[in-house]
C-alpha positions as CSV (number, residue, x, y, z in Angstrom):
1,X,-25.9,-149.4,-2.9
2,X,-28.8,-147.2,-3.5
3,X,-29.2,-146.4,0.0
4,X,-25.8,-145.5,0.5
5,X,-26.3,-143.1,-2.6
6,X,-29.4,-141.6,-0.7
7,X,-27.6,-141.5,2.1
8,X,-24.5,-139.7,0.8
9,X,-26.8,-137.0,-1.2
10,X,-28.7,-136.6,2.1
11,X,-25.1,-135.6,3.6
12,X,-23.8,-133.7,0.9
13,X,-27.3,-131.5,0.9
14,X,-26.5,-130.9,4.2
15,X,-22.9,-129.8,4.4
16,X,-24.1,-127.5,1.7
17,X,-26.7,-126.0,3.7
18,X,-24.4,-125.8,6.3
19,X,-21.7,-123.6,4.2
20,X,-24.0,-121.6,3.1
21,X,-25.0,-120.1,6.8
22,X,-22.1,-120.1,7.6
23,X,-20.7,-117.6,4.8
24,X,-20.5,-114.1,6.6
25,X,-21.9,-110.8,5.2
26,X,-20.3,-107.7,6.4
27,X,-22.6,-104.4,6.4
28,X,-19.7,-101.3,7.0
29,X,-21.4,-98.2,8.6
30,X,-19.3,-95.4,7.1
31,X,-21.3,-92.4,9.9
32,X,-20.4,-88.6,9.5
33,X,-20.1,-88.3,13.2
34,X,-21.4,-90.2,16.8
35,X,-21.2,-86.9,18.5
36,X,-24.4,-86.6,17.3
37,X,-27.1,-88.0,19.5
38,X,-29.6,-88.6,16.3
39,X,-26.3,-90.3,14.1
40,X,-25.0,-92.6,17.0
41,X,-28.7,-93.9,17.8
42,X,-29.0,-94.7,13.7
43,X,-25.6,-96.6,14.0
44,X,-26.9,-98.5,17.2
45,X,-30.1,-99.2,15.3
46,X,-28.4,-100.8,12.4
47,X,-26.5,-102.9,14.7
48,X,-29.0,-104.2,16.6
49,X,-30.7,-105.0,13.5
50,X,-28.1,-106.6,12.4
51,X,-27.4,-108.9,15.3
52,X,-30.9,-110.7,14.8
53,X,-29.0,-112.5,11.8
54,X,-26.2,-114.4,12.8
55,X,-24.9,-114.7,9.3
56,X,-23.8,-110.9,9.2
57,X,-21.5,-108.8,10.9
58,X,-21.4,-105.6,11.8
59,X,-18.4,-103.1,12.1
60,X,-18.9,-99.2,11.8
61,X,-16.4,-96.1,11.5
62,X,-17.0,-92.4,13.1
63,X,-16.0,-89.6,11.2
64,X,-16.3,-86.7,13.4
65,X,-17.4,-84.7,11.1
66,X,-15.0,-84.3,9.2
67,X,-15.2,-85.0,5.3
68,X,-11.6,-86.3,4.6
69,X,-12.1,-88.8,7.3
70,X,-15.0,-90.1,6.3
71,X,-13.6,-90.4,2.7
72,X,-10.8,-92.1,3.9
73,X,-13.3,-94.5,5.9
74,X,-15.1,-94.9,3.0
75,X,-12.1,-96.3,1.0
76,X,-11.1,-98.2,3.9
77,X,-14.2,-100.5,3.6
78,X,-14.1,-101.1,0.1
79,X,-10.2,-101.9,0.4
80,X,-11.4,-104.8,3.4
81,X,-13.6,-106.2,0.7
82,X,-17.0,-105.5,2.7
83,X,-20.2,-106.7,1.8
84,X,-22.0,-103.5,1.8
85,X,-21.6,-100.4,3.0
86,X,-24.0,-97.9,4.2
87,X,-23.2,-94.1,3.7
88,X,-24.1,-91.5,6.4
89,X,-22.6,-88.0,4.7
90,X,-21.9,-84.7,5.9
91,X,-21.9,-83.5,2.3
92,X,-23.8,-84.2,-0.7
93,X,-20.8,-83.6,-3.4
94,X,-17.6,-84.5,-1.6
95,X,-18.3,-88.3,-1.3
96,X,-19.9,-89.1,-4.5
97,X,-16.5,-90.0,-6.1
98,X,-15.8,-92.7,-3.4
99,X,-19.2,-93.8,-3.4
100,X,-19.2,-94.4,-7.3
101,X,-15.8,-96.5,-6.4
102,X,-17.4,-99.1,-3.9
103,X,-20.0,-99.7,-6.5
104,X,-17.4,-99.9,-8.9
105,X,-15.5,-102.6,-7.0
106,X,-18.8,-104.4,-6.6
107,X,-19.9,-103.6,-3.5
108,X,-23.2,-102.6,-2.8
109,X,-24.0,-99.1,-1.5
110,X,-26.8,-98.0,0.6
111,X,-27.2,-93.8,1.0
112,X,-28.8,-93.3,5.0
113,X,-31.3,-90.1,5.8
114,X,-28.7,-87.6,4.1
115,X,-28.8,-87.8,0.6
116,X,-25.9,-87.5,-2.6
117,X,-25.4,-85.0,-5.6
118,X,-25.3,-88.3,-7.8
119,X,-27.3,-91.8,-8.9
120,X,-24.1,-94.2,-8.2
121,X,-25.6,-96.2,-5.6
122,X,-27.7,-98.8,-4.6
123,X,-30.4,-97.6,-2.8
124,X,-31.4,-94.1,-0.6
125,X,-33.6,-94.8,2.3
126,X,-35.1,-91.3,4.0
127,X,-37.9,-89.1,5.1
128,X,-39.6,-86.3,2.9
129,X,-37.7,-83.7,4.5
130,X,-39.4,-80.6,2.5
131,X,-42.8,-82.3,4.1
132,X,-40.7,-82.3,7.2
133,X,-40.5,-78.7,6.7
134,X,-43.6,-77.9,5.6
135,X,-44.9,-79.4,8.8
136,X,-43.2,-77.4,11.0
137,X,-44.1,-74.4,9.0
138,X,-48.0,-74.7,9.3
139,X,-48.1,-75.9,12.6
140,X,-46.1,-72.6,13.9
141,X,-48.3,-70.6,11.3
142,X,-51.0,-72.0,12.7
143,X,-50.8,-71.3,16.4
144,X,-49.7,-67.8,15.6
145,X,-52.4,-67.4,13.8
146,X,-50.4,-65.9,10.9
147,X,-48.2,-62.9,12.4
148,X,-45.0,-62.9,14.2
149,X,-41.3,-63.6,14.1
150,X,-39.8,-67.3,14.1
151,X,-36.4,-68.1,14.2
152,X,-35.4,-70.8,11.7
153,X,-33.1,-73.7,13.2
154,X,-30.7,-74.8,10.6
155,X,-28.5,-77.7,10.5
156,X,-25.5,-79.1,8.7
157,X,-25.6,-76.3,5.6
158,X,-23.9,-78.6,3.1
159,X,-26.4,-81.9,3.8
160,X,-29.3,-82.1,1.6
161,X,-31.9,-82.6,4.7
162,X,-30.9,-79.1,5.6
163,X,-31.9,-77.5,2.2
164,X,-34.7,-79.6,1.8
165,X,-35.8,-79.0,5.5
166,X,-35.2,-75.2,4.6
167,X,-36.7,-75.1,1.5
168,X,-40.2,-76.7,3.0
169,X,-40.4,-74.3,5.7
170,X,-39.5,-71.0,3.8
171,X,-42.0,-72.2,1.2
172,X,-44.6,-72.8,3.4
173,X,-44.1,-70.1,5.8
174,X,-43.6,-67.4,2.9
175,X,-47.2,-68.1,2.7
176,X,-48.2,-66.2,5.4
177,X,-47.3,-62.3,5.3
178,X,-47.3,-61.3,8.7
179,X,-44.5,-63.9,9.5
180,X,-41.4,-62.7,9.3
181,X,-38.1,-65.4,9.6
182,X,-34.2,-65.0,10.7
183,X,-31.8,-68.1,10.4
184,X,-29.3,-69.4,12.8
185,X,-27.0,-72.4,11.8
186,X,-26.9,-74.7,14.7
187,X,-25.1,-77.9,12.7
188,X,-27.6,-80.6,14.5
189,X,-25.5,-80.0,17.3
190,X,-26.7,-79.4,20.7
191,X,-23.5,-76.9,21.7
192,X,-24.1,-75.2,18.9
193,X,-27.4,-74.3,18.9
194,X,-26.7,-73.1,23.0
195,X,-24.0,-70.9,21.1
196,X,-26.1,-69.6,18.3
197,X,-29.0,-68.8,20.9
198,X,-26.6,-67.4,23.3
199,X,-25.8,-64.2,20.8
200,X,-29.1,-64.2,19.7
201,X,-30.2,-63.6,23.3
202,X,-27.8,-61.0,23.8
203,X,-28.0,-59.5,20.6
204,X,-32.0,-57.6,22.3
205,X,-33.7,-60.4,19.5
206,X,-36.8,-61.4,20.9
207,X,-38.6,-64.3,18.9
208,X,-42.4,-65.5,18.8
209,X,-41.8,-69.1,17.9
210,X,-38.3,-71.5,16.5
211,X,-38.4,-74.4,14.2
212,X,-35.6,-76.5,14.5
213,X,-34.5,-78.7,12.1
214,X,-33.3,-81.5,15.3
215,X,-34.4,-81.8,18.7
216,X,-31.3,-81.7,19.9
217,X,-30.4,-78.1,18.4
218,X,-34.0,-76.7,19.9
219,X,-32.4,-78.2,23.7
220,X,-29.5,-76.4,23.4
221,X,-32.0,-73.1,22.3
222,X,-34.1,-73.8,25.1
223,X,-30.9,-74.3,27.4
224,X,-29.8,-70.8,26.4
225,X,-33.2,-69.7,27.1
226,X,-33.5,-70.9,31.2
227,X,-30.3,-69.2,31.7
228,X,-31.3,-66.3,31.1
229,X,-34.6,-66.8,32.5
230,X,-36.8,-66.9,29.6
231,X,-39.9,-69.6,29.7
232,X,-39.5,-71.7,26.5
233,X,-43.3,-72.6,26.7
234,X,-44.2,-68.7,26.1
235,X,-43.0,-69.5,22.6
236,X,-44.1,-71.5,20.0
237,X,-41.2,-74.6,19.5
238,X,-41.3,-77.3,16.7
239,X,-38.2,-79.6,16.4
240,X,-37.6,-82.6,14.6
241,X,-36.2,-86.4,15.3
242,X,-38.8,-86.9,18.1
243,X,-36.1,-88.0,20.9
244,X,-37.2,-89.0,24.5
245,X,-36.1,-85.5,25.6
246,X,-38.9,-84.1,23.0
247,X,-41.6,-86.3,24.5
248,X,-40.6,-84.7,28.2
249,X,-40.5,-81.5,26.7
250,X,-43.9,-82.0,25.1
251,X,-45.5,-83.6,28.2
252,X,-43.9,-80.8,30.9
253,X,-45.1,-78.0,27.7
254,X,-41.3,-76.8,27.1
255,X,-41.6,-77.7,23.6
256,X,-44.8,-77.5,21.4
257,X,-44.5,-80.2,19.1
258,X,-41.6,-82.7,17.2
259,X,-41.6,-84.3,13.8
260,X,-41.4,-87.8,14.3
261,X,-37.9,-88.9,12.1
262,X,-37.3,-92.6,11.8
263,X,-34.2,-93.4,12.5
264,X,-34.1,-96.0,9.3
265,X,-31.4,-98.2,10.8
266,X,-34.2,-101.2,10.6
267,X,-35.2,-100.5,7.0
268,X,-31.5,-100.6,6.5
269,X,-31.0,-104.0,7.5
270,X,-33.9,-105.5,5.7
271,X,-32.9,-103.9,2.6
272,X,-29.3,-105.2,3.2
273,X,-30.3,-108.7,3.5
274,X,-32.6,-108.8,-0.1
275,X,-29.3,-107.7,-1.3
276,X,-27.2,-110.4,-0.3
277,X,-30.0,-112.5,-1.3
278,X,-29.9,-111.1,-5.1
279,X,-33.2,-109.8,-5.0
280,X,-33.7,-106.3,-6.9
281,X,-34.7,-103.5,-3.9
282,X,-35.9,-99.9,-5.0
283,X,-33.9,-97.6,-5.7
284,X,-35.2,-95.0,-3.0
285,X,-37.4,-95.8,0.3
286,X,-39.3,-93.4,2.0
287,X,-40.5,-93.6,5.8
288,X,-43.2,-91.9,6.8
289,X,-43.1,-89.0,9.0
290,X,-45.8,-87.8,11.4
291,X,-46.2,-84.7,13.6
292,X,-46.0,-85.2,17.6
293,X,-48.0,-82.5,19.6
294,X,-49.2,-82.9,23.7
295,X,-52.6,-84.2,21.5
296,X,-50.8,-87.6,20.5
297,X,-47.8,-87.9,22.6
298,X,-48.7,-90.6,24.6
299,X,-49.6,-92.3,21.4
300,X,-46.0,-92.9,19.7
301,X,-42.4,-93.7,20.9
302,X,-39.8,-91.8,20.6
303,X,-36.6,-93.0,17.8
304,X,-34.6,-93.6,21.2
């Protein structure tokens, strides 16, 4: 009798192990927009992360920029009773009322790279992006030994990362008095920045150095720039993500130098599964950045 006893606990110890892998997590990307080279790679990152752990699943939503959409995504999730969902926002104030709602309904929120006019969330993982900004700023300073023009590469002008991008570089720059700085609005997007560099090419502007708050916005500048026949390494350029198109830049001397962004998607996952797990995770994680010139390019890989 007592071994069938053992024997049955032994099987019922088991079966509950067994449930218990078994039960699914969902993490629900809710991204601002995959048109984005620098959004879609986070999404893929989380993904990938995710698929390491067969217990969760992964389904994601693209907003193409547009608010409403990504509001309505937003309230899609926490109507499919996700697990957690993770927040990539186009605008600081606008989703803070659905955001407070998922948490409301129990569901776990983490805030990705751009950050919220609010506290109702889980956990904000990103970057110092006024150090981001600095960087840029003293770098350029630097190598123009204090005096010239720069033009300032701005992205998205309602996401935090952009005033807080902004706000380092103006800070640091206004430091130096024979540096003067105009601003462009490129929206992180490649097409834009072409646009934006475009009129500023035609407009007679002539400019000593650019930082650009994205790699992908200073391609589109130097784009502009080979089309009409100007030689993008007789200026001073500073982007930021630190793409594979950056590194070739850097190498071929195109491009002077890229903050290194981390894409967080991996940092997301981990912090996802301490969740499920009901253990308590901070309430904002930073990632490092670091500045890539042709001195230490060989020495770090790009985000993708």
């Amino acid at each position: 009798m007592k071994k069938f006893i053992n024997k049955f606990i032994l099987l019922l110890s088991l079966s509950v192990t067994t449930v218990a892998y078994a039960e699914s997590k969902t993490i629900a990307f809710a991204q601002d927009t995959m048109g984005n080279d620098f959004r879609k790679a986070q999404v893929y990152e989380v993904r990938d992360a995710a698929l390491k752990h067969p217990e969760v699943k992964f389904v994601y939503s693209d907003a193409k920029g547009q608010t409403s959409l990504l509001i309505r995504h937003i309230n899609s999730f926490i109507d499919s009773k996700v697990d957690l969902i993770v927040v990539g926002t186009n605008d600081e104030k606008a989703v803070v009322p659905v955001i407070s709602k998922a948490q409301a309904n129990g569901i776990p929120v983490i805030i990705l790279d751009r950050g919220i006019a609010g506290n109702d969330y889980t956990s904000f993982i990103n970057s110092d992006n006024i150090k981001i900004g600095e960087m840029g700023a003293k770098y350029i300073a630097d190598r123009l030994r204090g005096k010239g023009k720069v033009l300032l590469f701005e992205g998205l002008q309602k996401a935090d990362v952009t005033k807080l991008r902004s706000k380092g570089f103006m800070d640091e720059i206004g430091k130096y008095k024979g540096i003067r700085v105009i601003k462009r609005t490129g929206n992180y997007l490649r097409k834009d920045a072409i646009v934006e560099m475009e009129k500023l090419i035609a407009s007679g502007e002539k400019v000593d150095a650019i930082f650009s708050e994205s790699d992908s916005m200073l391609s589109g500048a130097r784009s502009a720039m080979l089309r009409h026949a100007i030689d993008p390494s007789s200026l001073v350029t500073v982007g930021c993500d630190y793409t594979s198109e950056a590194r070739d830049a850097i190498r071929e001397g195109t491009q002077s130098g890229s903050v290194l962004f981390p894409l967080g998607g991996k940092k997301t996952v981990e912090t996802a599964l301490k969740i499920f797990k009901g253990e308590s995770v901070p309430k904002h994680i930073v990632i490092p950045v670091k500045l890539i010139t042709k001195e230490n390019v060989e020495k770090e890989m790009p985000i993708f």
